[in-house]
SERO-4910 file (N, C-alpha, C, O; in steps of 0.05 Angstrom, whole numbers):
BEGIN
 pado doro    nc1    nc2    nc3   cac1   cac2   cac3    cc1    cc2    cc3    oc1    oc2    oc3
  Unk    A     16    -24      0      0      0      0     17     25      0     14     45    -14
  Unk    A     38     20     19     52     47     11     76     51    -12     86     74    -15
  Unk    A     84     30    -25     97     33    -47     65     46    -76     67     61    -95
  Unk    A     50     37    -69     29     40    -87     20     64    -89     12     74   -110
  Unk    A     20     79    -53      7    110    -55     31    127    -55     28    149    -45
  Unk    A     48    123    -62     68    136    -69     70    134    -98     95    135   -101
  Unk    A     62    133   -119     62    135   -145     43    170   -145     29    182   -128
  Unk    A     51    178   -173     45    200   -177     17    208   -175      5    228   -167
  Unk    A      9    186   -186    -29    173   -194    -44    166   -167    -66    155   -167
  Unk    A    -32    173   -147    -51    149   -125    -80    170   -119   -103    165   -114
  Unk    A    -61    198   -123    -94    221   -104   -111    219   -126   -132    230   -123
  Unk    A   -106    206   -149   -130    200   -173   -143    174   -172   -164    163   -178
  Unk    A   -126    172   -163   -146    132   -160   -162    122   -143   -158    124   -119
  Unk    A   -181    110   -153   -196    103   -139   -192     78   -124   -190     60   -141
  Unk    A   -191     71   -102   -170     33    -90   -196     29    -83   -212     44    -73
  Unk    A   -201      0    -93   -216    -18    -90   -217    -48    -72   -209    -66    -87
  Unk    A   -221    -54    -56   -193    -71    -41   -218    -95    -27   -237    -90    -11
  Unk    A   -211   -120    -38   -233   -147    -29   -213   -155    -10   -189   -148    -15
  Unk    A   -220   -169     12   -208   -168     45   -226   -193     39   -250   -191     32
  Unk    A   -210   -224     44   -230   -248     47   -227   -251     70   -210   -241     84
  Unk    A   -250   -268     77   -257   -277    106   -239   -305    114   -234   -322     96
  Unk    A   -229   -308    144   -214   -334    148   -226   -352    139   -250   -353    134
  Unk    A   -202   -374    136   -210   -399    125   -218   -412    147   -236   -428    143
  Unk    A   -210   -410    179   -219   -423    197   -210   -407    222   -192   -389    220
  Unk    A   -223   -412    247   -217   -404    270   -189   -381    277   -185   -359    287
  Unk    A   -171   -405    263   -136   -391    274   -136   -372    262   -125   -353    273
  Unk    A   -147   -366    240   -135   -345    218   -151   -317    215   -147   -298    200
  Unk    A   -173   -321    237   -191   -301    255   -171   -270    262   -175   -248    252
  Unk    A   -151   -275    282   -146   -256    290   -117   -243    266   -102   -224    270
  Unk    A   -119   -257    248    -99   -245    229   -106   -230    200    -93   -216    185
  Unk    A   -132   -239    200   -154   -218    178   -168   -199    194   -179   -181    182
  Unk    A   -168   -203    226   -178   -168    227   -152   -155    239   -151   -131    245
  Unk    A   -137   -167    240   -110   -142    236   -107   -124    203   -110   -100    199
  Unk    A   -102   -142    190   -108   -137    167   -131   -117    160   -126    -97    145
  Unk    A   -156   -122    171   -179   -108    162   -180    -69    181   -189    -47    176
  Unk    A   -162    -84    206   -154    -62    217   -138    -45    199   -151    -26    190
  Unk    A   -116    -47    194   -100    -41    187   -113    -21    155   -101     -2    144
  Unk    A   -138    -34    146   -142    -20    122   -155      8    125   -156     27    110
  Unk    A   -165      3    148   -187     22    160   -163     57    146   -170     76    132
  Unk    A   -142     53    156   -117     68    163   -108     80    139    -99    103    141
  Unk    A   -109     64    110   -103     83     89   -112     98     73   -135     95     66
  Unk    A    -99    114     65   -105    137     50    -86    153     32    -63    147     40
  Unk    A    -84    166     15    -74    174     -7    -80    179    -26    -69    191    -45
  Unk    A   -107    167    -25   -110    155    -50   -142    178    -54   -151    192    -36
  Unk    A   -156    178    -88   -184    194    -86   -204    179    -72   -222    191    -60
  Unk    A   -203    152    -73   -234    150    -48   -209    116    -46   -189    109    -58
  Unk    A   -226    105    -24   -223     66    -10   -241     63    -11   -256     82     -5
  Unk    A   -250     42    -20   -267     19    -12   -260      1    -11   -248    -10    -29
  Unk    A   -265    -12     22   -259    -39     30   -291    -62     20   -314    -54     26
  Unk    A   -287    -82      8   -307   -100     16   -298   -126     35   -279   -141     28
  Unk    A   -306   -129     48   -299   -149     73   -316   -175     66   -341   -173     68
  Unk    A   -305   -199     59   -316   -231     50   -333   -233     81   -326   -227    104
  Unk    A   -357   -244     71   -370   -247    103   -359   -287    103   -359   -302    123
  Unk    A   -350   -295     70   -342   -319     85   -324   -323     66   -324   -307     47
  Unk    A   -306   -343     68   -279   -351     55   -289   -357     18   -304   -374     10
  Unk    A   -277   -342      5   -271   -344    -27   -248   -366    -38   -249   -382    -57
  Unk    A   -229   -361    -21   -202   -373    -27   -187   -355    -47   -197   -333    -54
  Unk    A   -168   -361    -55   -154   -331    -73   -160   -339    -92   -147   -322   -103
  Unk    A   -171   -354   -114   -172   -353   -142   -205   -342   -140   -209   -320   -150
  Unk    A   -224   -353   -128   -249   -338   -127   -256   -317   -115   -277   -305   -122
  Unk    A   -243   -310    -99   -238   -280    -86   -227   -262   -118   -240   -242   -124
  Unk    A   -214   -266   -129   -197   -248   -143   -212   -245   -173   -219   -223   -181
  Unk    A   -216   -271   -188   -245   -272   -208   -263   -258   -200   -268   -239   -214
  Unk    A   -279   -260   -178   -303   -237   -165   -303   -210   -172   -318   -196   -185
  Unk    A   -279   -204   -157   -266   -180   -153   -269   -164   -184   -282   -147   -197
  Unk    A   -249   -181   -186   -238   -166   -220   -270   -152   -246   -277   -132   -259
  Unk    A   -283   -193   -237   -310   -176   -255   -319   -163   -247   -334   -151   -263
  Unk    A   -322   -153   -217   -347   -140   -211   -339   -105   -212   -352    -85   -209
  Unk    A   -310   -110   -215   -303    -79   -218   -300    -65   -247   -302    -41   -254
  Unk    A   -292    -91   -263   -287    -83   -293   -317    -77   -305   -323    -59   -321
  Unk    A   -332    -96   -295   -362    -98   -302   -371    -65   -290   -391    -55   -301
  Unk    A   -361    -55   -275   -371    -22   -258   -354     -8   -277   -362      7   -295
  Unk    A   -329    -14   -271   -312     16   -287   -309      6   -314   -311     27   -326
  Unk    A   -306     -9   -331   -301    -15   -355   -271    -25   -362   -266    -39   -382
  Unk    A   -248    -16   -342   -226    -24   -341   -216    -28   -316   -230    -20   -297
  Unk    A   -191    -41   -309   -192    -56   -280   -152    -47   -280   -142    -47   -302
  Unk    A   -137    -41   -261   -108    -53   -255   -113    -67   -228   -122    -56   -208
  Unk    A   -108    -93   -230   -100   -106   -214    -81   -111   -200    -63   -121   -213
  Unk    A    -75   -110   -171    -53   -114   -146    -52   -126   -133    -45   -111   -114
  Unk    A    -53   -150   -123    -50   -172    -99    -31   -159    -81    -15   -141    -86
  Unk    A    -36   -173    -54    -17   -154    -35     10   -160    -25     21   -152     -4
  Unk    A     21   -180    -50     54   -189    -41     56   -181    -63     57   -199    -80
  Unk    A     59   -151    -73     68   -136    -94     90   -114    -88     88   -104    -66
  Unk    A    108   -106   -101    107    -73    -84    121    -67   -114    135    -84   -125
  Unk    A    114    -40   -125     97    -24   -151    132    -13   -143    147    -18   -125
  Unk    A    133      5   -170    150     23   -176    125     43   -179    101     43   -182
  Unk    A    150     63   -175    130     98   -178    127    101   -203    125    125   -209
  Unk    A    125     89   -217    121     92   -232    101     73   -256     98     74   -281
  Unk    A     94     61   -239     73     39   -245     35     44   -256     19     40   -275
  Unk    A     35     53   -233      8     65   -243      4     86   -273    -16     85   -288
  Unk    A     31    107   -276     28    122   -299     29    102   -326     17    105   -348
  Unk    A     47     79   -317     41     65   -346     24     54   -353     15     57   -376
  Unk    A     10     31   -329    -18     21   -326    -36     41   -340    -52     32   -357
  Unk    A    -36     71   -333    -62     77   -341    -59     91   -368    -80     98   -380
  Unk    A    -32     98   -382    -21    100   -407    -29     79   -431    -37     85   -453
  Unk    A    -26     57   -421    -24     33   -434    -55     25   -437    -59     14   -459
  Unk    A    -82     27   -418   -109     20   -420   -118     41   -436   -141     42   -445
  Unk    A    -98     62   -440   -118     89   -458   -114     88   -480   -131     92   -496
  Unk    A    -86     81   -486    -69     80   -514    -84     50   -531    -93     49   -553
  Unk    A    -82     33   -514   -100      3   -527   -125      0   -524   -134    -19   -536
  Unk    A   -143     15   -511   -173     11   -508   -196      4   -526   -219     -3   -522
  Unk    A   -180     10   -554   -193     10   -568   -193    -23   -588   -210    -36   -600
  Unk    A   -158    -27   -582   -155    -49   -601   -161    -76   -577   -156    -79   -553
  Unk    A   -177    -93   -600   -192   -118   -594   -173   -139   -594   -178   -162   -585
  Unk    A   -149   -132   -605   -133   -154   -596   -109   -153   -582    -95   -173   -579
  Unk    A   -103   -129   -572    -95   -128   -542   -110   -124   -510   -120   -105   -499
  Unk    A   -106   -152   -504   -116   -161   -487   -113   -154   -456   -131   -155   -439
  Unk    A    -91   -148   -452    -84   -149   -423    -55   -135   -419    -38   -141   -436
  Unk    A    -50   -122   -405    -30   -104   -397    -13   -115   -366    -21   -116   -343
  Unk    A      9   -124   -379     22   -134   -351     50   -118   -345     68   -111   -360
  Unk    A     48   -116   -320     67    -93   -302     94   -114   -298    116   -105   -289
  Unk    A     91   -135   -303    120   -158   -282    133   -166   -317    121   -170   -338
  Unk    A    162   -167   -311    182   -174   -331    208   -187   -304    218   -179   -283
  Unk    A    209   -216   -327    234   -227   -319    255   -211   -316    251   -188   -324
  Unk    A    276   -216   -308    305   -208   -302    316   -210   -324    340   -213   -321
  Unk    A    307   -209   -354    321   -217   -373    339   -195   -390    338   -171   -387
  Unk    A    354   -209   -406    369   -179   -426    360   -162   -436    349   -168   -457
  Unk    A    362   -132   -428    340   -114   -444    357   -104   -465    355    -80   -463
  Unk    A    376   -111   -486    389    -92   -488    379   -103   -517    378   -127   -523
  Unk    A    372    -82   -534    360    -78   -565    325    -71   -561    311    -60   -579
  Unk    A    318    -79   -539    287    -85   -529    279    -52   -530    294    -32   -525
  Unk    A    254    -54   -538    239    -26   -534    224    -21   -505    212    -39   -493
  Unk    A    225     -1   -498    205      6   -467    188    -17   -462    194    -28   -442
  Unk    A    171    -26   -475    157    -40   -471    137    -65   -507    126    -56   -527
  Unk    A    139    -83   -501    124    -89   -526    114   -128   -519    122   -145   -503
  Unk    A     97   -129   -538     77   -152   -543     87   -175   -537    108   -182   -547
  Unk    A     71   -193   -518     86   -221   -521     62   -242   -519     40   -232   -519
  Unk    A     63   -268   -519     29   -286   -506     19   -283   -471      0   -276   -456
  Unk    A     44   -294   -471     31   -295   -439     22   -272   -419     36   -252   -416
  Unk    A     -4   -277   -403    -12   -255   -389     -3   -255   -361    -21   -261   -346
  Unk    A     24   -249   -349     34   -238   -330      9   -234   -301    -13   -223   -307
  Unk    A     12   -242   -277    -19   -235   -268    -12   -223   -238    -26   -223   -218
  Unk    A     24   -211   -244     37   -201   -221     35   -170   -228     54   -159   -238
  Unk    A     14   -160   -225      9   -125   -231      5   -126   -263     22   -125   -281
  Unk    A    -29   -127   -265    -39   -123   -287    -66   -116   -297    -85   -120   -281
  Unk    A    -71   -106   -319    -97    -91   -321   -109   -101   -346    -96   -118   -358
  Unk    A   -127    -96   -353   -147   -103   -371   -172    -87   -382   -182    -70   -367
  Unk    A   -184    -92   -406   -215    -74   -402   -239    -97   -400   -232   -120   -398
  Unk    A   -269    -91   -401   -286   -106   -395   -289   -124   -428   -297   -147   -427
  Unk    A   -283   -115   -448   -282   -126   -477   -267   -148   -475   -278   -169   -484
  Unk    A   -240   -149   -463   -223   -172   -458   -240   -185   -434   -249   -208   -435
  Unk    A   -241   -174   -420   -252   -204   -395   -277   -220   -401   -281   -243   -392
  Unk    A   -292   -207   -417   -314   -227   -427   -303   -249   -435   -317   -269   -433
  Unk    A   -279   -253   -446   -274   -270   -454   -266   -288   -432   -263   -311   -441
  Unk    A   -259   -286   -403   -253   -308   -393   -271   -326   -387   -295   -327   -382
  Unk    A   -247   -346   -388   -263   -379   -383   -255   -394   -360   -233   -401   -366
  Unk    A   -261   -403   -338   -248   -435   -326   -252   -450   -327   -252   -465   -308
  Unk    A   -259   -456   -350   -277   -486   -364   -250   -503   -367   -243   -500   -391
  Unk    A   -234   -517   -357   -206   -530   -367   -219   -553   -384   -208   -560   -405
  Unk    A   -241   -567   -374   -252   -581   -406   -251   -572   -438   -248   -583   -460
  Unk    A   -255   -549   -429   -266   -537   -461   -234   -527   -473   -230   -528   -497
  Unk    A   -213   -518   -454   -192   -528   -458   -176   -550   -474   -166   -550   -496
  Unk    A   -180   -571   -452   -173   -598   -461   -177   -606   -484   -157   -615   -496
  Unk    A   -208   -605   -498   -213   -609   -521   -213   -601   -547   -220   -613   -568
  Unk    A   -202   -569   -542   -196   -560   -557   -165   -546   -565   -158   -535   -585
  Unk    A   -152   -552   -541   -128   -556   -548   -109   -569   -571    -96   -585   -558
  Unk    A   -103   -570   -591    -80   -585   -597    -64   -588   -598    -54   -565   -601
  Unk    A    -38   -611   -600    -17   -608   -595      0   -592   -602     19   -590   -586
  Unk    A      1   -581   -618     15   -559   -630      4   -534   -614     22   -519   -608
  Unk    A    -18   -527   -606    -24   -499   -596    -15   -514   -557     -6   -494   -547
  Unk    A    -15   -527   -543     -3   -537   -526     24   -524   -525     28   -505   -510
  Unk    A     43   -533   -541     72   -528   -555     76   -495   -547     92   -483   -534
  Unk    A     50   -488   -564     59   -446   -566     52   -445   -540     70   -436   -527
  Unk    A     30   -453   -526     14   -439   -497     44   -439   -487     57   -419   -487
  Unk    A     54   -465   -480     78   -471   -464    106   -461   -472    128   -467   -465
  Unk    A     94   -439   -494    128   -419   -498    143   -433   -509    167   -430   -506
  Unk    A    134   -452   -525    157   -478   -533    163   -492   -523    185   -503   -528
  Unk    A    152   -498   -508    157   -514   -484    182   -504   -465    198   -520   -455
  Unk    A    181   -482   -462    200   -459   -450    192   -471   -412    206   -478   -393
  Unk    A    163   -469   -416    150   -464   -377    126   -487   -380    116   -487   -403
  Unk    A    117   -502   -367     98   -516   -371     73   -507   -357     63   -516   -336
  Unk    A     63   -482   -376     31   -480   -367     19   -495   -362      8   -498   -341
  Unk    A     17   -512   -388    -12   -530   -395    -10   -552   -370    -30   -566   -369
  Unk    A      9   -559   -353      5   -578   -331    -23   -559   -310    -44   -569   -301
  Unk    A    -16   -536   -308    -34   -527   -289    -61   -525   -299    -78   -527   -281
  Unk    A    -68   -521   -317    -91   -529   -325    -94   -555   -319   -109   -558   -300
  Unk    A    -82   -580   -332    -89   -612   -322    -96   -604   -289   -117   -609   -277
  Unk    A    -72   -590   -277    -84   -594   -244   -109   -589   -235   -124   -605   -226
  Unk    A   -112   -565   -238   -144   -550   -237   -162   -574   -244   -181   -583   -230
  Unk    A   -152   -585   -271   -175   -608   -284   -179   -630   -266   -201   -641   -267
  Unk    A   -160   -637   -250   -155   -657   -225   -168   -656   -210   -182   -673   -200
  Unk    A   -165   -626   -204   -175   -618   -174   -147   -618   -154   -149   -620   -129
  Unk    A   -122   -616   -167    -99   -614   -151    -96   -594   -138    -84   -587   -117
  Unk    A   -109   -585   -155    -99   -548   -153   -121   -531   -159   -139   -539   -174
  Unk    A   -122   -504   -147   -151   -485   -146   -132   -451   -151   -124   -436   -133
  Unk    A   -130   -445   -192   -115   -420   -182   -141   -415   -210   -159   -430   -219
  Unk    A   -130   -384   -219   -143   -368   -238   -123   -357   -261   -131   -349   -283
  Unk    A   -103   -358   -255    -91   -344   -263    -85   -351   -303    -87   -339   -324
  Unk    A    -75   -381   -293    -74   -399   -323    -92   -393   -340    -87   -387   -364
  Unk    A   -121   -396   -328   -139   -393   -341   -149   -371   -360   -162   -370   -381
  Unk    A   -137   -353   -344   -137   -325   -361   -113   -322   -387   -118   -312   -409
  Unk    A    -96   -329   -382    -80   -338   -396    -85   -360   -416    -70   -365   -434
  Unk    A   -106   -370   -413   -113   -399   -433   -129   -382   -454   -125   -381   -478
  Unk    A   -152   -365   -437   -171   -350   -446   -160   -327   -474   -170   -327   -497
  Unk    A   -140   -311   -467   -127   -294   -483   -116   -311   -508   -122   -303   -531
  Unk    A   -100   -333   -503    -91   -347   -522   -107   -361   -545   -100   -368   -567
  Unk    A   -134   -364   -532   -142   -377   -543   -164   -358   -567   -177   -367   -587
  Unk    A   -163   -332   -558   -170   -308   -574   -149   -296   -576   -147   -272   -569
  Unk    A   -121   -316   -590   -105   -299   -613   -101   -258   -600    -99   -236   -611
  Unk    A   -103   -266   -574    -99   -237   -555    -68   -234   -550    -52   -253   -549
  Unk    A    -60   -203   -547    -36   -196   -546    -35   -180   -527    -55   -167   -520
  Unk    A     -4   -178   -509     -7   -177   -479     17   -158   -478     37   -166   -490
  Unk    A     18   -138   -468     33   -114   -470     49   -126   -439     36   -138   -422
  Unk    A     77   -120   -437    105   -123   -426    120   -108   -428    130   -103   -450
  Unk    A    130    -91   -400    148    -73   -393    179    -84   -401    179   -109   -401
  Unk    A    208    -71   -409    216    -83   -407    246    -81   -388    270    -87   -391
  Unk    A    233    -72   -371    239    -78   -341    218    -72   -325    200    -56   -330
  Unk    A    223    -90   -298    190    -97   -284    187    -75   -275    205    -59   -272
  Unk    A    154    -69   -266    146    -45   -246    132    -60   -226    112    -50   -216
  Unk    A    140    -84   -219    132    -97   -202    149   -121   -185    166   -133   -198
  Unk    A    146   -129   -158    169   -144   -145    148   -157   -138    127   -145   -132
  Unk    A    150   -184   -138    136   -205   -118    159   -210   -103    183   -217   -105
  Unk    A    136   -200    -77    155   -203    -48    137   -229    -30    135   -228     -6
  Unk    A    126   -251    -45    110   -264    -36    121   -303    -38    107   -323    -37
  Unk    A    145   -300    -39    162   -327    -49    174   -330    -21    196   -342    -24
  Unk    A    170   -325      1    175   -320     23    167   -351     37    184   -359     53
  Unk    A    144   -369     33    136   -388     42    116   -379     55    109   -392     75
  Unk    A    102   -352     47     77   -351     69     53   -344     58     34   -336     71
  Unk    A     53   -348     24     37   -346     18     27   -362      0     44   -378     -7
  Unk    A      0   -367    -14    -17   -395    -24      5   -395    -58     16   -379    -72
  Unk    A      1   -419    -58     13   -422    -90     32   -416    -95     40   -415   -118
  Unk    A     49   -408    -62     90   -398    -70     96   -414    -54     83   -421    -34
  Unk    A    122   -425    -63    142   -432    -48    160   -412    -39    150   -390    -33
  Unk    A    190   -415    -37    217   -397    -36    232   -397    -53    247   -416    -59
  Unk    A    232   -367    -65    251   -361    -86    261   -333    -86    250   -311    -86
  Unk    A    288   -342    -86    297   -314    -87    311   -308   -112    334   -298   -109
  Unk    A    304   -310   -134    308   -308   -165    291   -277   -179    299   -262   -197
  Unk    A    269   -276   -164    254   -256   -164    260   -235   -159    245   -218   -169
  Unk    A    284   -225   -141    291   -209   -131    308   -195   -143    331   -204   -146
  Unk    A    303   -179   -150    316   -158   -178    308   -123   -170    291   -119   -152
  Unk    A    318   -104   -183    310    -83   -187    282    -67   -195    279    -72   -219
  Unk    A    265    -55   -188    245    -38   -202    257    -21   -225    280    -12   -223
  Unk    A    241    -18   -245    248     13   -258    247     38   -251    225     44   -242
  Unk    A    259     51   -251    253     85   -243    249    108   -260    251    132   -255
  Unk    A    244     95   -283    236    114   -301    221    108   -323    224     88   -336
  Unk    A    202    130   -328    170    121   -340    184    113   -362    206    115   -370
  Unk    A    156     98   -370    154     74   -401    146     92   -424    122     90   -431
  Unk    A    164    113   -439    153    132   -456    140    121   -474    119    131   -481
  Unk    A    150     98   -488    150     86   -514    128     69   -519    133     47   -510
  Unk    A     99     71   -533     87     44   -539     81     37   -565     73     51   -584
  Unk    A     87      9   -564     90      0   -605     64     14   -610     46     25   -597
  Unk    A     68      9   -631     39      9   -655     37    -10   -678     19    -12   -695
  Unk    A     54    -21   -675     48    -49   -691     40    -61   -678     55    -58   -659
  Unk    A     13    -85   -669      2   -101   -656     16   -136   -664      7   -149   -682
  Unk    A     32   -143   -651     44   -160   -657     76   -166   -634     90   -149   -624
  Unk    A     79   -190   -634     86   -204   -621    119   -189   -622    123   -174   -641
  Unk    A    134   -193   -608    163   -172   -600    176   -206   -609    170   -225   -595
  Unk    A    192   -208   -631    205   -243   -629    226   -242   -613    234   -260   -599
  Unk    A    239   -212   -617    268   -212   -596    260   -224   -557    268   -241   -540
  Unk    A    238   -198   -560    224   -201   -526    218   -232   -525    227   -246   -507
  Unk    A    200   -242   -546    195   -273   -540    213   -291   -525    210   -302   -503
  Unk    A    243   -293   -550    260   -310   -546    276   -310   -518    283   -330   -505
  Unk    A    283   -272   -511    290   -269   -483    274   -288   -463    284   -306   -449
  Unk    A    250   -281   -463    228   -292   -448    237   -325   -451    242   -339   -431
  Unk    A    238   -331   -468    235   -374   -470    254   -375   -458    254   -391   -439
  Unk    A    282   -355   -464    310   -369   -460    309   -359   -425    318   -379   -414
  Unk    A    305   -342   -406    290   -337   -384    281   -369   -367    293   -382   -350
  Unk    A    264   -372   -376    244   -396   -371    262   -424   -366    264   -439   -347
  Unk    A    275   -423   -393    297   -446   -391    307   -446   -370    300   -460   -350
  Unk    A    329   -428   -371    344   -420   -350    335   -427   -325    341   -447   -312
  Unk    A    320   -409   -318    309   -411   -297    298   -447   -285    304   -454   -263
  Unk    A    291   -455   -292    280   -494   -301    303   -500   -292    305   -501   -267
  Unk    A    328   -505   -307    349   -514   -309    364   -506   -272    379   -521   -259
  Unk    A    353   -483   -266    357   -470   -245    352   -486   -207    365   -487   -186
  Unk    A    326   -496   -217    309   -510   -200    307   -535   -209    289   -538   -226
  Unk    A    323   -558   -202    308   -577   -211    285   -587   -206    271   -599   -223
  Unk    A    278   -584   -178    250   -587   -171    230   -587   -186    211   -601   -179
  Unk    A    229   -573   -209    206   -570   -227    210   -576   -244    194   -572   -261
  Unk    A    233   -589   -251    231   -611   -271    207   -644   -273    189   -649   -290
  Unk    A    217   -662   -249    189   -677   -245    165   -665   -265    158   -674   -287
  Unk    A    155   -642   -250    130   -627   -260    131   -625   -285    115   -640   -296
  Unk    A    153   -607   -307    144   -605   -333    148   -638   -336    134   -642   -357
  Unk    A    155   -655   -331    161   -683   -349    132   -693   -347    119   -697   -367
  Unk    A    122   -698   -321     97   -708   -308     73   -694   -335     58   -708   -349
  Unk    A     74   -665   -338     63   -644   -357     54   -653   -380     31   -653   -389
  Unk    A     84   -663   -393     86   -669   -416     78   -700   -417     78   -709   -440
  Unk    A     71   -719   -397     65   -740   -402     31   -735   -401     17   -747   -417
  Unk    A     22   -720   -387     -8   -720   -374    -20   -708   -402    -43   -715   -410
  Unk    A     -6   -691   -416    -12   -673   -440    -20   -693   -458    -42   -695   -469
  Unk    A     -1   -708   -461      2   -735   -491    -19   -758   -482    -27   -776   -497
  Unk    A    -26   -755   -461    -45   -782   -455    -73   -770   -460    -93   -782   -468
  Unk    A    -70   -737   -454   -101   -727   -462   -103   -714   -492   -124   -705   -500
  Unk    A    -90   -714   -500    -88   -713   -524    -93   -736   -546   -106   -732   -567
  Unk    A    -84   -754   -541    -94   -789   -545   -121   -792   -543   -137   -798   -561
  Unk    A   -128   -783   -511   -145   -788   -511   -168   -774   -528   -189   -785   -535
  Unk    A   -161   -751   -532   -186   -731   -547   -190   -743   -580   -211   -745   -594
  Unk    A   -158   -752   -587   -151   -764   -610   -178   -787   -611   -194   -779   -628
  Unk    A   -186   -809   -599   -195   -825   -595   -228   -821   -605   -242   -828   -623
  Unk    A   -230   -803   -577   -258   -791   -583   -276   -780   -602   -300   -782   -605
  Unk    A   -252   -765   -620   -257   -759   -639   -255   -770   -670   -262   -761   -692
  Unk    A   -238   -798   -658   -242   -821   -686   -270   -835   -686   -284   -835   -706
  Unk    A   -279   -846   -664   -302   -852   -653   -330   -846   -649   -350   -859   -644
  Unk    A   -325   -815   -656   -355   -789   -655   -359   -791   -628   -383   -789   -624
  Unk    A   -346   -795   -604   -366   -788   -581   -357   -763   -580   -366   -746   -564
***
């Protein structure tokens, strides 16, 4: 909050802020500290707190959220609270929803960039994936989301699998199978499935205006990493393409990133292999279904 109301933009903004309710007894006196604690800020042109009268969990807390505000204002920046913004974050966010508002196939505006080589890269430009560590959108693009990971599955093919997964750079498409499981309960992929799958293009800083400070071990869907830990930018994003189309330099940075990073952890190796086996068996299987007519 206070890296956030310290941006130039904050006495213009309006903060919107969903506060979920404990998941159980223990976690009682640590959401109304929290809820305390919101009572307290300011900076900003108006707060609104909404307070969960019962537990969402973070992927349905945050879907809620998002529509019910994009669905009010027409456009949304999004902040989770193991963020902390550069000052300069909000001026691009709301640069970038004015400058693209119009075009239908840019989809989503993301504030977080890898640690990768900037050097030939422009301020900022086009890539697939939608980033979901400080990011914005209009209500034109969110209609389109889906968490249907069925409608996924079956319409996936191997080859568009291949692109989702950056070349098989990061293994998205496992988290979708999880969700499909029931291993796992996030949103984020999905939005990401959703954009891709409407041929949508996703605007990227190229250096981050955003730090996840949330790899700490204390929060849902992180482990510990300190790979993340890099620099903010400190100086605004003058530059935005006008060609609507994919950056190949930014791409390849990005895959070769990913690698790296993989190669980095083996831990998540298991995972992409497991990925890539769970992928080819449902893929078979759709193969099947569809020799068959069911």
């Amino acid at each position: 909050m206070e890296a956030l109301a310290a941006n130039e933009l904050a006495a213009e903004t309006d903060l919107i802020i969903y506060s979920d309710a404990a998941r159980g007894p223990m976690d009682v006196p640590a959401v109304q500290a929290v809820r305390n604690y919101l009572k307290t800020i300011g900076g900003f042109r108006s707060v609104t707190v909404h307070e969960r009268e019962r537990n969402f969990g973070l992927a349905d807390s945050i879907v809620d959220g998002v529509t019910a505000t994009v669905n009010n204002c027409g456009k949304v920046i999004v902040v989770e609270d193991d963020l902390i913004t550069s000052l300069c974050f909000l001026r691009y966010m709301n640069n970038a929803l004015h400058i693209y508002q119009n075009e239908e196939c840019v989809m989503h505006v993301a504030a977080h960039m890898f640690n990768i080589d900037p050097e030939g890269l422009p301020d900022c430009f086009f890539l697939p994936p939608a980033s979901c560590w400080g990011w914005g959108t209009w209500a034109r693009s969110w209609r389109h989301f889906s968490c249907d990971s069925s409608h996924y599955i079956e319409n996936f093919k191997p080859e568009d699998i291949r692109r989702f997964n950056l070349d098989d750079s990061y293994d998205y498409w496992s988290q979708v199978l999880n969700n499909h499981c029931g291993r796992m309960k996030t949103w984020a992929v999905f939005w990401y499935a959703s954009v891709f799958a409407n041929d949508g293009l996703c605007l990227h800083p190229r250096t981050s205006l955003v730090r996840n400070i949330g790899f700490d071990g204390s929060g849902t869907n992180c482990g510990t990493n300190d790979m993340l830990d890099f620099p903010l930018a400190t100086r605004l994003v003058l530059d935005f393409p006008s060609q609507l189309e994919v950056n190949t330099l930014g791409l390849s940075r990005y895959e070769s990133y990913l690698r790296k990073r993989l190669k980095g952890c083996p831990s998540t190796v298991p995972s992409l292999l497991t990925g890539r086996l769970r992928r080819w068996l449902v893929s078979l299987q759709t193969w099947v279904k569809r020799l068959v007519g069911c």
